[in-house]
N, C-alpha and C positions, 0 to 999 in steps of 0.2 A: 142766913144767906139767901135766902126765899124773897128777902126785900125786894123791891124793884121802882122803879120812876115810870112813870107812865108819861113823861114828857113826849116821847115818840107812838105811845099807844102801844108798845109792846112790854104784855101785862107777864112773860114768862122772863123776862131778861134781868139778871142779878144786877144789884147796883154796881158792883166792880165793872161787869164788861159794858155797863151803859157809860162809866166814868170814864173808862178805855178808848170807848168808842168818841166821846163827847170832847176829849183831850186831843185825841189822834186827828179830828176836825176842825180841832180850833187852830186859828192861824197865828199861832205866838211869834211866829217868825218876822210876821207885819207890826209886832207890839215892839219886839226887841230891835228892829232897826229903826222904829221909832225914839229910840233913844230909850226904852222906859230899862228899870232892871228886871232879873226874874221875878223878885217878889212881889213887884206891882203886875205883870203879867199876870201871875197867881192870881192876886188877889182880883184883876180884871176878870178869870175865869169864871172863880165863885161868884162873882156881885151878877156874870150874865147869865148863871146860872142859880141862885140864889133860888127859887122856888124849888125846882127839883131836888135841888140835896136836903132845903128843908123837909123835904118827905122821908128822903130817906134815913133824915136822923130820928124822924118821929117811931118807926119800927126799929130801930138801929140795936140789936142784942149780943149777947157775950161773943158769938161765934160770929159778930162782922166782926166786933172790935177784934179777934183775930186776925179776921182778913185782913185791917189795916195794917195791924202793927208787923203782919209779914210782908204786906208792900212795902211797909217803910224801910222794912229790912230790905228789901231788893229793889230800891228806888238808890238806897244809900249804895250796895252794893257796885251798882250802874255806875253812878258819879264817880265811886273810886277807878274804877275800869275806867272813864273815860279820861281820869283824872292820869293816871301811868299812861297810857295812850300818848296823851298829850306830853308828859315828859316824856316818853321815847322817840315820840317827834322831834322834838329840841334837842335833842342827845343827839340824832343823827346828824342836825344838821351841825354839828358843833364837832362832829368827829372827823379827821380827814384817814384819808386810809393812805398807806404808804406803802412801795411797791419792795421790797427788802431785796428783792431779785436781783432788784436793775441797781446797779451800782455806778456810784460815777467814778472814772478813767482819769 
């Protein structure tokens, strides 16, 4: 976990919060109304980063590969959340409420 990218010059910063940071920067949003899908967005991210992550797999030891595989657990987690979000969107609008009250005469 001591890894770091020196891409920015900052020799104290673990690779995760430089990925974080370098993600949170990137303008995926201009890729995706470009038509592209997510994966090539991805794969756009690594190729314009391709140098620094190759560093960071050259130290890369037991306790990143931790790191990842509990981002990917809470990467996947996110999707599902966003994933019910989104069907309880379409559920509302699919639902009509009816008043029992008001009766018709």
């Amino acid at each position: 976990m001591k890894k770091i990218i020196n891409k920015k010059r900052n020799k104290n910063e673990p690779w995760f919060k430089w990925l974080t940071r370098e993600l949170n920067s990137y303008d995926a949003f201009q890729d995706l109304e470009s038509g592209k899908n997510p994966q090539d967005v991805a794969e756009n991210f690594i190729s314009k980063n391709s140098i620094a992550i190759s560093e960071v797999f050259e130290n890369f030891d037991e306790e990143d590969k931790d790191i990842l595989s509990q981002f990917l657990k809470l990467t996947e987690c996110e999707m599902h959340v966003f994933r019910i979000l989104e069907k309880q969107i379409e559920l509302r609008k699919k639902i009509r409420f009816v008043d029992f009250k008001k009766r018709k005469k």
